[in-house]
PDB file of the backbone (N, CA, C, O) and the ligand in Angstrom, with CONECT records:
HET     ZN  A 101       1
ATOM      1  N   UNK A   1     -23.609  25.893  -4.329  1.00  0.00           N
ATOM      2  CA  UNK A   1     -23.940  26.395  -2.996  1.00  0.00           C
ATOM      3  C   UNK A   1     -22.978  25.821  -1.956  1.00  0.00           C
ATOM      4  O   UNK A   1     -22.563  24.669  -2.081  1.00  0.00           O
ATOM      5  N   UNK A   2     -22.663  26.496  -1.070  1.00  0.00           N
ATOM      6  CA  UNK A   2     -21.939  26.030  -0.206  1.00  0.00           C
ATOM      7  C   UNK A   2     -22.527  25.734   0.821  1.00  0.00           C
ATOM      8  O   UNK A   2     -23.291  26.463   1.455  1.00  0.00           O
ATOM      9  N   UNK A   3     -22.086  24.191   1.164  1.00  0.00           N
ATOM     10  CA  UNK A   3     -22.097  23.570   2.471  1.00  0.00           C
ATOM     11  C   UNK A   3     -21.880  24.286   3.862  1.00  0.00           C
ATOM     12  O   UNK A   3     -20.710  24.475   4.192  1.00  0.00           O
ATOM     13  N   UNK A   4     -22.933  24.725   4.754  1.00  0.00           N
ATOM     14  CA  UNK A   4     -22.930  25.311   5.909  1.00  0.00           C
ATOM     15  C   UNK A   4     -21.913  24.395   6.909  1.00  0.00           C
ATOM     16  O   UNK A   4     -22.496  23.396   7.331  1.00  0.00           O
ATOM     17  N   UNK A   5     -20.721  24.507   7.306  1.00  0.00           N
ATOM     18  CA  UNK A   5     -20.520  24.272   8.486  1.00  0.00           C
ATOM     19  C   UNK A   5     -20.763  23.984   9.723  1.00  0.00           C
ATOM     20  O   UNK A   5     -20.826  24.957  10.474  1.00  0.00           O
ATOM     21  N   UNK A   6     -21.006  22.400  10.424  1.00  0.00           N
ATOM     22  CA  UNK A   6     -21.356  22.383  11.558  1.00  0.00           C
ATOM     23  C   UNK A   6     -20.453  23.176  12.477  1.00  0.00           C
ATOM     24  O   UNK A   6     -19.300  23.321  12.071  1.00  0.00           O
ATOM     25  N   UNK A   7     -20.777  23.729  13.670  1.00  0.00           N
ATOM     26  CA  UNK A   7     -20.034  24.555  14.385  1.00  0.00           C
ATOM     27  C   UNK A   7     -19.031  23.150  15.594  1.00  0.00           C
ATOM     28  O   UNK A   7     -19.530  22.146  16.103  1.00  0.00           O
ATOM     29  N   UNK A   8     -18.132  23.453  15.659  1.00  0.00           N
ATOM     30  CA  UNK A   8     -17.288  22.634  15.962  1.00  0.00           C
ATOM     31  C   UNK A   8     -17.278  23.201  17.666  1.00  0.00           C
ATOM     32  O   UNK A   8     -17.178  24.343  18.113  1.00  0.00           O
ATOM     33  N   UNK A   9     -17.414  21.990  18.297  1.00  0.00           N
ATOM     34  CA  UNK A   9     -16.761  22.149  20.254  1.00  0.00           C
ATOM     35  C   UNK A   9     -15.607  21.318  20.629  1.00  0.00           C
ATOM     36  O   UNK A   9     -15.666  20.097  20.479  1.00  0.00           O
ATOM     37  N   UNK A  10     -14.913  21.700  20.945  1.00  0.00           N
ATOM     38  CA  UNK A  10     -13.497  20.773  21.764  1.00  0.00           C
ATOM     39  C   UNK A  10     -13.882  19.761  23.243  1.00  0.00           C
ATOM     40  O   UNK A  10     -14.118  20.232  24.355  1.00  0.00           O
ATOM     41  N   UNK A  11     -13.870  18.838  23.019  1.00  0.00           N
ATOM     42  CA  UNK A  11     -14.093  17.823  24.112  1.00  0.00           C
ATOM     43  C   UNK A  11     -12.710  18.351  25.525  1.00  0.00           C
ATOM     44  O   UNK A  11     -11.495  18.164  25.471  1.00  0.00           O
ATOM     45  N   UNK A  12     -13.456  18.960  26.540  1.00  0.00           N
ATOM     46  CA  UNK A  12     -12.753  19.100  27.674  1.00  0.00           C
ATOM     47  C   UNK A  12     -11.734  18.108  28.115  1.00  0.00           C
ATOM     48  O   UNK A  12     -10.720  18.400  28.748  1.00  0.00           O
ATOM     49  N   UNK A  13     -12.229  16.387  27.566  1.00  0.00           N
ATOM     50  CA  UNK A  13     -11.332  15.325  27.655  1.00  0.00           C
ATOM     51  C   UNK A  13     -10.556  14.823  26.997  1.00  0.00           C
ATOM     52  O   UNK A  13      -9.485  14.424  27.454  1.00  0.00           O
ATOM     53  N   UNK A  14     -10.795  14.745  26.114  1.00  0.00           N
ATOM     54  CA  UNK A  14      -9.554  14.442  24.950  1.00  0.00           C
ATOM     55  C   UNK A  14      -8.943  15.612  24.091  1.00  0.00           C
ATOM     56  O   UNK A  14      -7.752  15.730  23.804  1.00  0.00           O
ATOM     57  N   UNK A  15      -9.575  16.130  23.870  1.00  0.00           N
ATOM     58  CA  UNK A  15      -9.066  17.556  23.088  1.00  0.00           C
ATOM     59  C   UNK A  15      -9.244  17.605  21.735  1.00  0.00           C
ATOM     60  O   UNK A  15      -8.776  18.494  21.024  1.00  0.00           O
ATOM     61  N   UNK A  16      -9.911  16.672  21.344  1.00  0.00           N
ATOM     62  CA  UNK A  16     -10.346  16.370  19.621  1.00  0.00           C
ATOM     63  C   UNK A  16     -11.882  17.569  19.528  1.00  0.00           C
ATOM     64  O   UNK A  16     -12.608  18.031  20.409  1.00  0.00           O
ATOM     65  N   UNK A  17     -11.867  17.685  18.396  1.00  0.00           N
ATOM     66  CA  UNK A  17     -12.797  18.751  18.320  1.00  0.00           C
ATOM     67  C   UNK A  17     -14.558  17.787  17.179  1.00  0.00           C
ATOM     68  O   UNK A  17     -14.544  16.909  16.317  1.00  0.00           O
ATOM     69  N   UNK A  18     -15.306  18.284  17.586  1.00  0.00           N
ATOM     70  CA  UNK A  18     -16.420  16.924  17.186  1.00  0.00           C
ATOM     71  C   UNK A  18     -17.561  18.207  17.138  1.00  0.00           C
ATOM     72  O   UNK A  18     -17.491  19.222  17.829  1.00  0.00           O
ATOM     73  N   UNK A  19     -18.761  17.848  16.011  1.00  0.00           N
ATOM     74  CA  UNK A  19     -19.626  18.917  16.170  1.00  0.00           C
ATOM     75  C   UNK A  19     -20.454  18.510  17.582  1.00  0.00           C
ATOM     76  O   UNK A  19     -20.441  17.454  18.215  1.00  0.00           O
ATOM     77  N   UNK A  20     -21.256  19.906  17.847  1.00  0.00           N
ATOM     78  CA  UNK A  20     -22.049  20.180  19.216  1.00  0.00           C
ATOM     79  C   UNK A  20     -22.761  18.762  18.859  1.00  0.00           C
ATOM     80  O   UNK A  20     -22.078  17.883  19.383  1.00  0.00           O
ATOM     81  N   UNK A  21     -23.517  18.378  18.389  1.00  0.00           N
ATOM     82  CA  UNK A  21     -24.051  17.163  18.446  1.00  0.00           C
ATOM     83  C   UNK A  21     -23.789  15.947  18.883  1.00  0.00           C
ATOM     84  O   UNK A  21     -24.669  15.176  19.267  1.00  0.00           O
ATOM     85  N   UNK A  22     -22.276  15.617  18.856  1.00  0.00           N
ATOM     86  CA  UNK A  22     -21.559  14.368  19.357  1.00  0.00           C
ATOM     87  C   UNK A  22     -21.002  14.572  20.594  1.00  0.00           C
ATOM     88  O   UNK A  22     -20.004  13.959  20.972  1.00  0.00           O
ATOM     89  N   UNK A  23     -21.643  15.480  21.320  1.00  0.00           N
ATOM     90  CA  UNK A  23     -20.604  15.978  22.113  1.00  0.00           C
ATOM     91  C   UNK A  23     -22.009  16.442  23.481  1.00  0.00           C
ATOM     92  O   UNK A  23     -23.005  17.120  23.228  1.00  0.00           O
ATOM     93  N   UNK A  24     -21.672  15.854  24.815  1.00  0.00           N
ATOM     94  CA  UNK A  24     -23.003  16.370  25.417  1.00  0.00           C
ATOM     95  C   UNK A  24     -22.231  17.707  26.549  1.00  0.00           C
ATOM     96  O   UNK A  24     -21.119  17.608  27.068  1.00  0.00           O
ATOM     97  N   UNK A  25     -23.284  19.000  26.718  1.00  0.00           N
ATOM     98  CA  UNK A  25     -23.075  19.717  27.409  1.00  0.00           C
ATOM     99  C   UNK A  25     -23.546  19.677  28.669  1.00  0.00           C
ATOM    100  O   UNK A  25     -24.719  19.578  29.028  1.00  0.00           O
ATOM    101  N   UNK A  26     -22.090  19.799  29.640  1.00  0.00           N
ATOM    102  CA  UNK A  26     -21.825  19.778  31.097  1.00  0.00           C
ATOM    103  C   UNK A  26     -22.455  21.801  31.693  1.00  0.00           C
ATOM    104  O   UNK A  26     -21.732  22.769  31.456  1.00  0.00           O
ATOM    105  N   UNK A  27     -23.373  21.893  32.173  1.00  0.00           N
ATOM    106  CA  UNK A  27     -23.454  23.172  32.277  1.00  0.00           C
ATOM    107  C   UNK A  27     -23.828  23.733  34.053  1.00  0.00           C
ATOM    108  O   UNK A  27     -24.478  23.038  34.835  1.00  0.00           O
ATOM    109  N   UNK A  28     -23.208  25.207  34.424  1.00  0.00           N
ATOM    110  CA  UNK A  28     -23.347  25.311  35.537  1.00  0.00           C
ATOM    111  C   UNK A  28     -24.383  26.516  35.418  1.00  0.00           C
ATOM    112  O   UNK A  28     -24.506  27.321  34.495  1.00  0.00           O
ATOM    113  N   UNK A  29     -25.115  26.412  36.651  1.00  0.00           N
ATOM    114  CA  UNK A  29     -26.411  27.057  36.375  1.00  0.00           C
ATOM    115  C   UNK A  29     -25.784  28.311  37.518  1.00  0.00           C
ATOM    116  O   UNK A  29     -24.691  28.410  38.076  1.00  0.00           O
ATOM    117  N   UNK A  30     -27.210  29.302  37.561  1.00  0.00           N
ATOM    118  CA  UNK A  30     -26.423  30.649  38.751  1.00  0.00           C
ATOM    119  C   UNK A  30     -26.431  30.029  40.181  1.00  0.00           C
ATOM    120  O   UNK A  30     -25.854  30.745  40.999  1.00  0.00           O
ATOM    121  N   UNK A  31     -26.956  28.850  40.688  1.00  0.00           N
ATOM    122  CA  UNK A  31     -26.754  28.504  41.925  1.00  0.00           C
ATOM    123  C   UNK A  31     -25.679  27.463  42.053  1.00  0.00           C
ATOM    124  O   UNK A  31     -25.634  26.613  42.943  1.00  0.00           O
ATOM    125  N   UNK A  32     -24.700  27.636  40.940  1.00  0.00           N
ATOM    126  CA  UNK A  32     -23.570  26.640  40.970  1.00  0.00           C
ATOM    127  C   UNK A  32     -23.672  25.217  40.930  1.00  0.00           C
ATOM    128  O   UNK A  32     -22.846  24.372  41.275  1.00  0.00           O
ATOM    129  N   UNK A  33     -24.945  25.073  40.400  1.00  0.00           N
ATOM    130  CA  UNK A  33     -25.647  23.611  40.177  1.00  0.00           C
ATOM    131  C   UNK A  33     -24.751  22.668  38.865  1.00  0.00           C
ATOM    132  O   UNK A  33     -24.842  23.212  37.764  1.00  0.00           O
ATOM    133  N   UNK A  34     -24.119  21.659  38.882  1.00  0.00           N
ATOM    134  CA  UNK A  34     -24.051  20.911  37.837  1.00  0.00           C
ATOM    135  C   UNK A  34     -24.944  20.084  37.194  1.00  0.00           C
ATOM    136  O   UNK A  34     -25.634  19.325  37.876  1.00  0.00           O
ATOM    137  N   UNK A  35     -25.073  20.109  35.680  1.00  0.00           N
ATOM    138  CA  UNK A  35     -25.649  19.251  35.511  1.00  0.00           C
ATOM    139  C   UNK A  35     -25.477  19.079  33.864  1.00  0.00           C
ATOM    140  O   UNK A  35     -24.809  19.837  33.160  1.00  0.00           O
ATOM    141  N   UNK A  36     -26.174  17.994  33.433  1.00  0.00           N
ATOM    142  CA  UNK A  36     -25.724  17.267  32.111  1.00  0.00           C
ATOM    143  C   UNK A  36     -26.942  17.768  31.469  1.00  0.00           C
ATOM    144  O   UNK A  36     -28.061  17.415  31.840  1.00  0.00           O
ATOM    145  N   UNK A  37     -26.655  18.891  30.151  1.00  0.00           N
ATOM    146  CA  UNK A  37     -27.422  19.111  29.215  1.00  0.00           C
ATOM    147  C   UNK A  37     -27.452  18.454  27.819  1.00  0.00           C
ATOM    148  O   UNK A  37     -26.750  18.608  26.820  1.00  0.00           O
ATOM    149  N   UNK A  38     -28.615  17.591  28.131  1.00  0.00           N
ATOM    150  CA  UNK A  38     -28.168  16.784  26.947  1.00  0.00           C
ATOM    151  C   UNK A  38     -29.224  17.210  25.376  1.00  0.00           C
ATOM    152  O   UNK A  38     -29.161  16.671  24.271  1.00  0.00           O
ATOM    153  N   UNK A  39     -30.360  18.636  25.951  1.00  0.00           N
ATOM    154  CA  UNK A  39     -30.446  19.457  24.665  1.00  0.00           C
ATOM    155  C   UNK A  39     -29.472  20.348  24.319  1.00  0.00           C
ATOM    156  O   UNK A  39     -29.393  20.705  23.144  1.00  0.00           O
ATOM    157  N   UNK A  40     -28.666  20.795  25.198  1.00  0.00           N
ATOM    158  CA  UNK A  40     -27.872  22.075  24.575  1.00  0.00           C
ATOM    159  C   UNK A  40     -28.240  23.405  24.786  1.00  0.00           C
ATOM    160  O   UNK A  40     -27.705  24.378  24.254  1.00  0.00           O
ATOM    161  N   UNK A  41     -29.785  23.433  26.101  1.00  0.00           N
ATOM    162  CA  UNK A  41     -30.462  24.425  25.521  1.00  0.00           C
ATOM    163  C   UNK A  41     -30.417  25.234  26.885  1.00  0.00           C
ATOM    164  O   UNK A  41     -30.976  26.328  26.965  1.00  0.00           O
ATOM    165  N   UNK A  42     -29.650  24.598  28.093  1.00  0.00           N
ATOM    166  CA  UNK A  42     -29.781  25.090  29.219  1.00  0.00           C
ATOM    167  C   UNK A  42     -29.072  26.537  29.580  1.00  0.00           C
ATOM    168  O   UNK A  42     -27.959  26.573  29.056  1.00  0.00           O
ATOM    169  N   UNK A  43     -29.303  27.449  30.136  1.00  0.00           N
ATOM    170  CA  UNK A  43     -28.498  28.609  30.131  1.00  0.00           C
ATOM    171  C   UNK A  43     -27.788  28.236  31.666  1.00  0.00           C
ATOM    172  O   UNK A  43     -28.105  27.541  32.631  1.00  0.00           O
ATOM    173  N   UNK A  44     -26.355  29.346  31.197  1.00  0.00           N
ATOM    174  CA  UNK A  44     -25.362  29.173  31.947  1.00  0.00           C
ATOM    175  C   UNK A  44     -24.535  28.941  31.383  1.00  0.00           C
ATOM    176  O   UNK A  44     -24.568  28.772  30.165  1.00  0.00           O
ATOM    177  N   UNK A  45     -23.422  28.852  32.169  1.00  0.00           N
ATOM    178  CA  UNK A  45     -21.743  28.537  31.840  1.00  0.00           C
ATOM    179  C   UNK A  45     -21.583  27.263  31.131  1.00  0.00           C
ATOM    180  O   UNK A  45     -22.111  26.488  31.928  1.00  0.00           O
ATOM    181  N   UNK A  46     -21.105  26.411  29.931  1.00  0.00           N
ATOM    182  CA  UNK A  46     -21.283  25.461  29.580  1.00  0.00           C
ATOM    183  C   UNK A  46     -19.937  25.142  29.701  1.00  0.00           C
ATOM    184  O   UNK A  46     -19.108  25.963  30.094  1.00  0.00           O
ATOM    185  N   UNK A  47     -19.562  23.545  29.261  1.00  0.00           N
ATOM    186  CA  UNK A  47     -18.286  23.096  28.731  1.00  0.00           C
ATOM    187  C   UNK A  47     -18.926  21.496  27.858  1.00  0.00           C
ATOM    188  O   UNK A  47     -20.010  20.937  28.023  1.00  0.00           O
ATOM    189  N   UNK A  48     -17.953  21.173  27.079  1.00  0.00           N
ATOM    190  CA  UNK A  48     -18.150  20.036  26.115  1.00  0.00           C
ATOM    191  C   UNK A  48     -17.292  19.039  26.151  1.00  0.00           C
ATOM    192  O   UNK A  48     -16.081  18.988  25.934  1.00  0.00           O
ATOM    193  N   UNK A  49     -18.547  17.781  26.637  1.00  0.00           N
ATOM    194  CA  UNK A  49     -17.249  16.549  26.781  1.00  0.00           C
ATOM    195  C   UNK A  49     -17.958  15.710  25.785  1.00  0.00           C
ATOM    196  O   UNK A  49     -18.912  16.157  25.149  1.00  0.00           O
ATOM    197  N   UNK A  50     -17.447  14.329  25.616  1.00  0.00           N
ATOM    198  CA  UNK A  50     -17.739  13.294  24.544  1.00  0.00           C
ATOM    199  C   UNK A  50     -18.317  12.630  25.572  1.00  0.00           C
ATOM    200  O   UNK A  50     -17.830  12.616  26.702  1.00  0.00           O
ATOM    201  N   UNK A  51     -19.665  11.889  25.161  1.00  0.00           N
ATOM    202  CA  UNK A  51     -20.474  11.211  25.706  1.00  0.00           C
ATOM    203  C   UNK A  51     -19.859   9.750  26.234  1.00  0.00           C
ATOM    204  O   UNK A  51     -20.573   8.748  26.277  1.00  0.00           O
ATOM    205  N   UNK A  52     -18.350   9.739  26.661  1.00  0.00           N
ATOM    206  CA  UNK A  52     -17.821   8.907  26.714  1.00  0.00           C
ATOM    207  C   UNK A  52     -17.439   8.685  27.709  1.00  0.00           C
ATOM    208  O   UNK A  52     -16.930   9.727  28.121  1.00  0.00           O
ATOM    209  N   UNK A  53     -17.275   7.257  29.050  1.00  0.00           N
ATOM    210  CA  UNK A  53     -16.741   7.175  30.378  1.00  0.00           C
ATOM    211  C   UNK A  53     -15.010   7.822  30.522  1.00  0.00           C
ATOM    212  O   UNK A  53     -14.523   8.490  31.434  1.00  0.00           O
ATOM    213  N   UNK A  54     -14.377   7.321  29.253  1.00  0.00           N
ATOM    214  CA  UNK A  54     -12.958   7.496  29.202  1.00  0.00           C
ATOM    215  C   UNK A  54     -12.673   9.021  29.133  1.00  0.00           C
ATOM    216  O   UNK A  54     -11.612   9.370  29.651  1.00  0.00           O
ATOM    217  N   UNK A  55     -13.691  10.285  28.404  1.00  0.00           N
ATOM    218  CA  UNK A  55     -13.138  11.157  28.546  1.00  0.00           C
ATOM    219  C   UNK A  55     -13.882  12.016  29.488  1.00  0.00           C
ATOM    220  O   UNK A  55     -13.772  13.242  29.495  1.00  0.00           O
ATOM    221  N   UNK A  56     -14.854  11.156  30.503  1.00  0.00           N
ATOM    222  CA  UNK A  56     -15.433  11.573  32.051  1.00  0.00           C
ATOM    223  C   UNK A  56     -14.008  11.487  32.764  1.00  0.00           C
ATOM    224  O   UNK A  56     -13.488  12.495  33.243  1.00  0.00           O
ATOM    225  N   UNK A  57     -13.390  10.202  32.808  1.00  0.00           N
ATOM    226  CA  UNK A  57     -13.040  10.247  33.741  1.00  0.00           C
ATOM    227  C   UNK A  57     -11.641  11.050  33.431  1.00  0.00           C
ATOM    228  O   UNK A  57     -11.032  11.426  34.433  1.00  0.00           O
ATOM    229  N   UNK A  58     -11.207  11.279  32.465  1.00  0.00           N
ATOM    230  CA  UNK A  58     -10.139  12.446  31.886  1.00  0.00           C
ATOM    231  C   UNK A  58     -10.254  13.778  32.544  1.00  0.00           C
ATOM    232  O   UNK A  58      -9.310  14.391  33.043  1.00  0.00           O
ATOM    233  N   UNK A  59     -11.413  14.146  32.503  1.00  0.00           N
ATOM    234  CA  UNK A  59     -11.735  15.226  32.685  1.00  0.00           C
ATOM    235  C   UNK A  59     -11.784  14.893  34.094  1.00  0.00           C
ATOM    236  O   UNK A  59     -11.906  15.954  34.707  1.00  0.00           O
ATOM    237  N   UNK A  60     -11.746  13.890  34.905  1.00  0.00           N
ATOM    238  CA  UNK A  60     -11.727  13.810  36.120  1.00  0.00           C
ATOM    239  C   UNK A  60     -10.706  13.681  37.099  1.00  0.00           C
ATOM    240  O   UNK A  60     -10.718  13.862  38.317  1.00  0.00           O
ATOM    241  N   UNK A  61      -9.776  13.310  36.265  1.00  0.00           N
ATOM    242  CA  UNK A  61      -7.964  13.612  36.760  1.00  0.00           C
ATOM    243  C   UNK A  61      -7.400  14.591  36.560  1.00  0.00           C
ATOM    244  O   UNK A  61      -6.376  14.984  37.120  1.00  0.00           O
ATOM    245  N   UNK A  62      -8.352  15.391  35.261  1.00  0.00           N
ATOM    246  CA  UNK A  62      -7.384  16.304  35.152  1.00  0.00           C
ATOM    247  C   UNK A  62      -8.092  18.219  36.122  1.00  0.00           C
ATOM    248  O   UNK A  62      -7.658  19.355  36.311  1.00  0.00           O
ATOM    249  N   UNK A  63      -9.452  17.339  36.438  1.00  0.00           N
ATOM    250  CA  UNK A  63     -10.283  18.485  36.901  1.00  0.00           C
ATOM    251  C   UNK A  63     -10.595  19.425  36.025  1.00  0.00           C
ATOM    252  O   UNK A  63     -10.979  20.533  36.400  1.00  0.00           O
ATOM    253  N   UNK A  64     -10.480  19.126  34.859  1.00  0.00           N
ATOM    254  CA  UNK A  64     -10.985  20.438  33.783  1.00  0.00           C
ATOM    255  C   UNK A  64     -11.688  20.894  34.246  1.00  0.00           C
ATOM    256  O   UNK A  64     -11.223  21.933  34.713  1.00  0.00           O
ATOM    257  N   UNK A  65     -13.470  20.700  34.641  1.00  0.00           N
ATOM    258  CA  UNK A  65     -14.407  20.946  34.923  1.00  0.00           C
ATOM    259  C   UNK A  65     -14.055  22.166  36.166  1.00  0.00           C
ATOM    260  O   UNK A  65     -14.815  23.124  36.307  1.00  0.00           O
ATOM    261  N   UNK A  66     -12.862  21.999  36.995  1.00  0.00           N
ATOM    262  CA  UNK A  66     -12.612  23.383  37.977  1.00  0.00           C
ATOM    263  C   UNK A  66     -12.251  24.408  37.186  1.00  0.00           C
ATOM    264  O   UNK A  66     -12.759  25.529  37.178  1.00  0.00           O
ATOM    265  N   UNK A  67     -11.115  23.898  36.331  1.00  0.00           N
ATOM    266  CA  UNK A  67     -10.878  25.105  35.452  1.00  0.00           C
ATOM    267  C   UNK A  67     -12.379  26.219  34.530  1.00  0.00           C
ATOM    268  O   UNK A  67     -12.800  27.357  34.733  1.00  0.00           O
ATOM    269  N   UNK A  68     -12.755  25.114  33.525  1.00  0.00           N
ATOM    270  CA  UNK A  68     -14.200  25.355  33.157  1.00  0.00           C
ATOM    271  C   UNK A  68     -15.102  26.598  33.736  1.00  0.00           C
ATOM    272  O   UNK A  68     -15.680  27.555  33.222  1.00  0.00           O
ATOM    273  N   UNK A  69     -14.954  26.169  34.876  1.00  0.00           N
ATOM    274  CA  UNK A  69     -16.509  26.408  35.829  1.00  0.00           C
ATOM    275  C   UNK A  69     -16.103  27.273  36.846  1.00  0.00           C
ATOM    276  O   UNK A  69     -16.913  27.707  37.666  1.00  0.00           O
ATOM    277  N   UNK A  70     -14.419  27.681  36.873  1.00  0.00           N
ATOM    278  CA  UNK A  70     -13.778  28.397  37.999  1.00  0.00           C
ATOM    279  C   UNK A  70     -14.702  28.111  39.302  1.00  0.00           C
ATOM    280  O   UNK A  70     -15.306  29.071  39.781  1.00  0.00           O
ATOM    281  N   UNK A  71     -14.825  26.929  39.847  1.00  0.00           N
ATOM    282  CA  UNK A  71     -14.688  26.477  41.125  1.00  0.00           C
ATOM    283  C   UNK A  71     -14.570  25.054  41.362  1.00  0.00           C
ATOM    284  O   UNK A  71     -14.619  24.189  40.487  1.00  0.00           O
ATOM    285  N   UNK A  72     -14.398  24.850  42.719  1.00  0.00           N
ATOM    286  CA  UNK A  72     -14.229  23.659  43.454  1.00  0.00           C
ATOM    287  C   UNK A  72     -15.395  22.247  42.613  1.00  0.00           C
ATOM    288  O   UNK A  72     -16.591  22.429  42.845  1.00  0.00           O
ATOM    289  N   UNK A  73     -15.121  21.219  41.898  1.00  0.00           N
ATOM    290  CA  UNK A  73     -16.065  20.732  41.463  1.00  0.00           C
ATOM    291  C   UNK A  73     -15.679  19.385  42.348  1.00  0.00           C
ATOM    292  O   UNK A  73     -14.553  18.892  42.414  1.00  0.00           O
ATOM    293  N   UNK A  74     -16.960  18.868  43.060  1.00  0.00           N
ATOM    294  CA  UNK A  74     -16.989  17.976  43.731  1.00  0.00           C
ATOM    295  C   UNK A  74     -16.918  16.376  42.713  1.00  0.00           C
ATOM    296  O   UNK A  74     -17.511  16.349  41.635  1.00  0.00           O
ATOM    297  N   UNK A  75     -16.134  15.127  43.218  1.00  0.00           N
ATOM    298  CA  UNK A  75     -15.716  14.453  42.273  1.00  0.00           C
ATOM    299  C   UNK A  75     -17.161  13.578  42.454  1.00  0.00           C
ATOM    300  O   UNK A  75     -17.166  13.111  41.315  1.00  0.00           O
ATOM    301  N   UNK A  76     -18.217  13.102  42.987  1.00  0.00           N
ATOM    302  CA  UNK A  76     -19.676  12.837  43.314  1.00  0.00           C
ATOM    303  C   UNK A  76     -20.063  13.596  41.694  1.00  0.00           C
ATOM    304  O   UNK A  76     -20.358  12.606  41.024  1.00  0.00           O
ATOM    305  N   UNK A  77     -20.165  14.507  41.011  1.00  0.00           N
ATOM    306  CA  UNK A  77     -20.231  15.274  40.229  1.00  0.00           C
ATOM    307  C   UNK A  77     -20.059  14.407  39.141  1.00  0.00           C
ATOM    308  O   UNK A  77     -20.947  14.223  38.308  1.00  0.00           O
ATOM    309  N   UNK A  78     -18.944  13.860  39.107  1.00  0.00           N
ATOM    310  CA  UNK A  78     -18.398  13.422  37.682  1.00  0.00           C
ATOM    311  C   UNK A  78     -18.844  11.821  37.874  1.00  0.00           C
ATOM    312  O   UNK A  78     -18.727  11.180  36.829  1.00  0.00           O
ATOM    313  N   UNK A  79     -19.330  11.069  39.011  1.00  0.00           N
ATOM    314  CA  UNK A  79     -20.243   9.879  39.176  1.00  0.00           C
ATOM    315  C   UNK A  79     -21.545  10.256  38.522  1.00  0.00           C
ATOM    316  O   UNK A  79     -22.239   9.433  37.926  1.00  0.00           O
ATOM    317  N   UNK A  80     -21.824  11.405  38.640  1.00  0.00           N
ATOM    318  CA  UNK A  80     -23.294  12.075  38.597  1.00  0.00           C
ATOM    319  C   UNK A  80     -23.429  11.847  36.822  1.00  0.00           C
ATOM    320  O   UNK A  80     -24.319  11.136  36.354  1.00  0.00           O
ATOM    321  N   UNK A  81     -22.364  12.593  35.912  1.00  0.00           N
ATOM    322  CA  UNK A  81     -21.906  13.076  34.891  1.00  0.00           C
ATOM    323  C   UNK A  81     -22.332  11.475  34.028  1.00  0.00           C
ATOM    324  O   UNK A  81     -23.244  11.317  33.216  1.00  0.00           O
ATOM    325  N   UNK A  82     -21.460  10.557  34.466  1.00  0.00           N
ATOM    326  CA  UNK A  82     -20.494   9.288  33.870  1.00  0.00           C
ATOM    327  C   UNK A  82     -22.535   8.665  33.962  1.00  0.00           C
ATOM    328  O   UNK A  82     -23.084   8.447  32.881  1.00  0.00           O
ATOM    329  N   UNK A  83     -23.295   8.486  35.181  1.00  0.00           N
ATOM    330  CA  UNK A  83     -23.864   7.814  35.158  1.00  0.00           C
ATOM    331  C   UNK A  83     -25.603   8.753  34.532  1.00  0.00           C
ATOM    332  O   UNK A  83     -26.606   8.045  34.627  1.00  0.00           O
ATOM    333  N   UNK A  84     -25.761   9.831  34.114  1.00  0.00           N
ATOM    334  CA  UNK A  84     -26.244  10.718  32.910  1.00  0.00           C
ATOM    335  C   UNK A  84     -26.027   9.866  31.548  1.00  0.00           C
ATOM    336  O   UNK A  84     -26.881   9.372  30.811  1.00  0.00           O
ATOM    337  N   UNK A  85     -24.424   9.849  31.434  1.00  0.00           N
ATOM    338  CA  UNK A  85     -24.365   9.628  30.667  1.00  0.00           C
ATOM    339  C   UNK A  85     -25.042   8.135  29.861  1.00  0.00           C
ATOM    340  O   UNK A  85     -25.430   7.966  28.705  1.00  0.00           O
ATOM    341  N   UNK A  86     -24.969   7.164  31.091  1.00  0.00           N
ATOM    342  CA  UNK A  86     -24.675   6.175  30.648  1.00  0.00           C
ATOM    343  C   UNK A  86     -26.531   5.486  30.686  1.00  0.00           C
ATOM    344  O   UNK A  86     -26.922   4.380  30.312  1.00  0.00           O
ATOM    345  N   UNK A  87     -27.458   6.817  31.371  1.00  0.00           N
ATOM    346  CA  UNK A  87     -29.129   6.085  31.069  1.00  0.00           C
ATOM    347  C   UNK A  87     -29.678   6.698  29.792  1.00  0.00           C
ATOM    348  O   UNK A  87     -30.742   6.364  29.272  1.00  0.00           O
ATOM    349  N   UNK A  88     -28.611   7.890  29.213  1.00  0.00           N
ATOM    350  CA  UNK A  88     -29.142   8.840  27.692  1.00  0.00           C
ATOM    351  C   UNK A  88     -28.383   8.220  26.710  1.00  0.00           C
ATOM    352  O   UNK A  88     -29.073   7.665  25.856  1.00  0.00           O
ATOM    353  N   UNK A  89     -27.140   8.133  26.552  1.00  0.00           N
ATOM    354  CA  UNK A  89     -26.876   7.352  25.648  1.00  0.00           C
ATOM    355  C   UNK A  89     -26.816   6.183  25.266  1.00  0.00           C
ATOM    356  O   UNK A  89     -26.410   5.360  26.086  1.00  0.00           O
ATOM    357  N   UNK A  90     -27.109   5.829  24.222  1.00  0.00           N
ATOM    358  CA  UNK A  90     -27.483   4.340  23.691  1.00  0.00           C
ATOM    359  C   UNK A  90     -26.155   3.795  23.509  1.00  0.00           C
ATOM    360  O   UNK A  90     -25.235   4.612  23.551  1.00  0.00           O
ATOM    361  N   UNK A  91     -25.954   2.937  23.373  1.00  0.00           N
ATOM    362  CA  UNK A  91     -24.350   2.262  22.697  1.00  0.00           C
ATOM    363  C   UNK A  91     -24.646   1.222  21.971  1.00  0.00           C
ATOM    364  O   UNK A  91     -23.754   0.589  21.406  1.00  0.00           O
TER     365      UNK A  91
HETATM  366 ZN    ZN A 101     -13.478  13.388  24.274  1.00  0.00          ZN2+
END
């Protein structure tokens, strides 16, 4: 039998590719709301970063998240993001 494939997402920050699981979703809702989906289950525009400060703040020089989300993303946002991150994940 063959082994099902986890479905693979590309980290917006580093560019390494990691299944949806290792990876938490940044998603914009219809009132242009950001926010950190950390089921996966939120609807809207998504993008995939690594639950990691180093590839927050990657994504924060490099503004992926404007590209992403085609608009203006306020950098308060990626404080917002970094510090999500840092009361859900364990280390
Ligand atoms: Zn990454």
């Amino acid at each position: 039998m063959k082994k099902k494939k986890a479905p693979l997402r590309k980290c917006i920050g580093c560019g390494q590719q990691f299944s949806k699981k290792e990876l938490v979703r940044i998603v914009k809702d219809k009132e242009n709301n950001i926010a950190v989906d950390f089921l996966g289950k939120a609807h809207g525009r998504g993008a995939y970063v690594c639950p990691k400060e180093e590839c927050i703040e990657k994504i924060r020089k490099s503004k992926a998240l404007n590209r992403a989300f085609s608009m203006e993303v306020k950098n308060e946002i990626y404080d917002i993001i970094i510090d999500e991150i840092r009361k859900n994940v364990a280390k």
